[in-house]
N, C-alpha and C positions, 0 to 999 in steps of 0.2 A: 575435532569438531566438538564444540561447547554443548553441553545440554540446552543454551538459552537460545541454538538452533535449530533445534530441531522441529520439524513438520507437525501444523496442526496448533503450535504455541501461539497464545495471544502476546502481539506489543503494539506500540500506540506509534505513528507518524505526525508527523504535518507537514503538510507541503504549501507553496504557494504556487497560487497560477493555476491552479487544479479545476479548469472549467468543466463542470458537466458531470465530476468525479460523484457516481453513489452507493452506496449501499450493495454489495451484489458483485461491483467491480471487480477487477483483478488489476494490481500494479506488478511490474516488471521491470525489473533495473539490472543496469549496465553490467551488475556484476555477475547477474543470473540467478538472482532472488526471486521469488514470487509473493507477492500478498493475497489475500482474500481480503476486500473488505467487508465491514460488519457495521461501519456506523459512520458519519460524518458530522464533525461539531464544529461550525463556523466558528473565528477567533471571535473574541470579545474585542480585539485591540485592533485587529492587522483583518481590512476589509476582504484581501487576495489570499490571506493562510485559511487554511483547514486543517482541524486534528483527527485522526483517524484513527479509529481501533482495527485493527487487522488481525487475522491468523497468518503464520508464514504459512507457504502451501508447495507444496511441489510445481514444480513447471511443467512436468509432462502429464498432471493432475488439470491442468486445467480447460476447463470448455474450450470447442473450436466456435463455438457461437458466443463466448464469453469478450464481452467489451474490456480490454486492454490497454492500460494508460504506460507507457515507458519511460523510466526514470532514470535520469542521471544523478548519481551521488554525488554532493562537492563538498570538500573539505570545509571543517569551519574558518 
């Protein structure tokens, strides 16, 4: 396990199709990642993408009252 995993670290997403996604969220993906987000920046280009600064977060850290988006990873 890489340092640029570890819990708490800021990295940046974007996703598309992201309706309702803000600030506060939590994403969770297929692989068993969790995010916190921190921020959302509409694309300037792509009316459906968002860019996101996130903290990674533990999974068993997070709220049971926390909004929860699920995410599938796809290869490029």
């Amino acid at each position: 396990m890489g340092a640029r995993r570890q819990p708490y670290t800021p990295c940046k997403l974007y996703i598309d199709g992201a309706e309702g996604l803000s600030a506060g969220d939590y994403i969770v993906t297929s692989g068993g990642s969790a995010y916190l987000v921190q921020s959302v920046r509409p694309s300037p280009s792509k009316p459906e993408r968002v860019y996101l600064a996130c903290l990674r977060w533990p999974c068993d850290q997070i709220p049971d009252d926390a909004r929860c988006y699920q995410l599938n990873w796809y290869r490029r």
